[in-house]
BAVEX-257952 format. One record per residue (C-alpha): residue in three letters; x, y, z. Coordinates in pm, 1 decimal. Layout:
REM BAVEX-257952
rec resn:ALA	east:X	north:Y	up:Z
...
END
This chain:
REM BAVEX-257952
rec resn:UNK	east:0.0	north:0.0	up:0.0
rec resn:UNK	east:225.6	north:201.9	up:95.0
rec resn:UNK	east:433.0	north:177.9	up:-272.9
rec resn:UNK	east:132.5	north:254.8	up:-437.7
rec resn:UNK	east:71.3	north:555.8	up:-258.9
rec resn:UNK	east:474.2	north:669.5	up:-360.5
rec resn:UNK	east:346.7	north:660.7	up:-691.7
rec resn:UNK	east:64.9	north:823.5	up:-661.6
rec resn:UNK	east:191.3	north:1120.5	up:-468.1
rec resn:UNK	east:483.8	north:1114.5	up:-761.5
rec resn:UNK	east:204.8	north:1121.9	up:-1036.5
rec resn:UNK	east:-36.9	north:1390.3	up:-856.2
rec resn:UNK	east:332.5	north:1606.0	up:-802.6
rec resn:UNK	east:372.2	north:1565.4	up:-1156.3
rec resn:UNK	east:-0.4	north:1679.9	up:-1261.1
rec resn:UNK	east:55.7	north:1962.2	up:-1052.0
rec resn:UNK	east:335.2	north:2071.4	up:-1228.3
rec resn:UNK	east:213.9	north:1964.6	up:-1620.5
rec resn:UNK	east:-135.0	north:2180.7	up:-1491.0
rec resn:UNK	east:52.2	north:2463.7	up:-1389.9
rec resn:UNK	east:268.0	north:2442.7	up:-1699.3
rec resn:UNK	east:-80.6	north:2469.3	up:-1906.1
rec resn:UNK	east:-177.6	north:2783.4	up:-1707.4
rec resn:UNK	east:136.1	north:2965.9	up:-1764.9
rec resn:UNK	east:242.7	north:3006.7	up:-1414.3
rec resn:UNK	east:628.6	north:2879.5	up:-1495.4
rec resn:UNK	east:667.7	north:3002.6	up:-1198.7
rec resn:UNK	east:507.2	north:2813.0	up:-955.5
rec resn:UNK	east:705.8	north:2524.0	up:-1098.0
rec resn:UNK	east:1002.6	north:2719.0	up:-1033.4
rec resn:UNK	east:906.9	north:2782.0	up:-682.2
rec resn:UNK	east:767.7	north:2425.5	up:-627.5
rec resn:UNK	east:1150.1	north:2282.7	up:-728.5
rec resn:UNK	east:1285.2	north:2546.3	up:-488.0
rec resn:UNK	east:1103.6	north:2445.4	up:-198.0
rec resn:UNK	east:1054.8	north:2042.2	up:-266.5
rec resn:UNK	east:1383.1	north:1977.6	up:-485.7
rec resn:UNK	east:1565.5	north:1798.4	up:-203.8
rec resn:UNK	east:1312.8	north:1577.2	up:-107.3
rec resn:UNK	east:1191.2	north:1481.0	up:-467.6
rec resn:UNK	east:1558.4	north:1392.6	up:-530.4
rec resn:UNK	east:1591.7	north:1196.8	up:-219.2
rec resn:UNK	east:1302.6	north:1005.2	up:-342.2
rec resn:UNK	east:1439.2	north:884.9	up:-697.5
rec resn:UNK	east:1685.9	north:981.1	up:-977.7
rec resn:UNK	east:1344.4	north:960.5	up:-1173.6
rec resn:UNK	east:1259.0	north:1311.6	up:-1067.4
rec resn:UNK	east:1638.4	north:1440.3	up:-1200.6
rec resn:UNK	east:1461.2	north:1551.2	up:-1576.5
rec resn:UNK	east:1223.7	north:1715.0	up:-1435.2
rec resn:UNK	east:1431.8	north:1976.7	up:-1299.0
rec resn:UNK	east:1477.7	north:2133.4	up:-1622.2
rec resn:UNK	east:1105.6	north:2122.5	up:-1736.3
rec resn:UNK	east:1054.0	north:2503.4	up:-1661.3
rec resn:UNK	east:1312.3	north:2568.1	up:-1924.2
rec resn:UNK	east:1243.1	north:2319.6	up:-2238.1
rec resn:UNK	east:1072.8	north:2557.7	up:-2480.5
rec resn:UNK	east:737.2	north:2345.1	up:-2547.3
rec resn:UNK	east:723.9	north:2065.8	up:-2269.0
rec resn:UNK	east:398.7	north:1922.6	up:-2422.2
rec resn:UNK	east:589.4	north:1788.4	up:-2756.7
rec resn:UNK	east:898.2	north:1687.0	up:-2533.1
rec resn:UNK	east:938.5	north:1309.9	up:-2604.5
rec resn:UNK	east:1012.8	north:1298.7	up:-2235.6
rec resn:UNK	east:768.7	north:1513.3	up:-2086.1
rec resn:UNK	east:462.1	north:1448.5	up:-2390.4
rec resn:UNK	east:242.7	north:1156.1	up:-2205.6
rec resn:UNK	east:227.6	north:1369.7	up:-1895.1
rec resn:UNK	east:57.8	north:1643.4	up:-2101.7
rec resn:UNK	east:-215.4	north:1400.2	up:-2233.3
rec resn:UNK	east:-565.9	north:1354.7	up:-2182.0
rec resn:UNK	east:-507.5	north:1007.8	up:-2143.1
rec resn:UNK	east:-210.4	north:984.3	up:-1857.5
rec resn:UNK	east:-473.5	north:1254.2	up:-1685.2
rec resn:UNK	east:-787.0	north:1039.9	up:-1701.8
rec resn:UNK	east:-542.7	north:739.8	up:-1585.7
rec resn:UNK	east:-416.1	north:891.1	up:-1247.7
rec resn:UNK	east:-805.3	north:1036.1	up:-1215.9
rec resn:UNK	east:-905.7	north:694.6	up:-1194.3
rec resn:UNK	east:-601.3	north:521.8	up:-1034.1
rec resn:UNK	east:-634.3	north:773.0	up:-717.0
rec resn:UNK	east:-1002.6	north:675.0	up:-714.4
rec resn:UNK	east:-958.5	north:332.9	up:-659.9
rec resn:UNK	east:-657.3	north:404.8	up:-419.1
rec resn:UNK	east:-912.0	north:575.4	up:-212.9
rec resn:UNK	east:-1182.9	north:353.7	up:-281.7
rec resn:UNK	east:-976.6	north:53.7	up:-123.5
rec resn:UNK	east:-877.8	north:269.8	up:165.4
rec resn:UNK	east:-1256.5	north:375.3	up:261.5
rec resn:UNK	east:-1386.2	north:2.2	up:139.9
rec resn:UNK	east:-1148.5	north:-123.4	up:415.1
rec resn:UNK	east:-1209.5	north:161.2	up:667.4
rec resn:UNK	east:-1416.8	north:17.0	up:950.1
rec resn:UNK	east:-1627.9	north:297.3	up:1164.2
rec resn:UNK	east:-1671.8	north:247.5	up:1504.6
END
């Protein structure tokens, strides 16, 4: 469970930063890598491309960044943190 929810909380990072990308606020991606850089490299070499993404001229066409822009990567983590929180309230007993 807990693996699954590393990936997730990867994935959802990297939605937040494709979204704000979309909206034109560069630099909120800037300041997100200032204040979580450390910790996102701590967690994985896999986050060591992204550090440039603020700076590569159309992200979207990227051949590393492109699924993360599309429709279809988006719908998948919709429904992949859905049933991540489905199983957590399906095996939540109340009291």
């Amino acid at each position: 469970m807990l693996d699954t929810f590393s990936k997730l909380e990867g994935s959802v990072l990297r939605c937040y930063i494709v979204h704000a990308l979309q909206s034109g606020r560069k630099d909120k991606v800037v300041e997100f890598f200032g204040m979580n850089g450390n910790d996102l490299l701590l967690k994985g070499s896999d986050w060591t491309a992204w550090f440039a993404i603020p700076y590569v001229k159309n992200p979207s066409i990227d051949p590393q960044f492109r699924v993360y822009f599309s429709k279809e990567w988006y719908e998948a983590l919709r429904l992949s943190v859905r049933n991540f929180f489905s199983e957590i309230f399906n095996g939540t007993h109340i009291l």
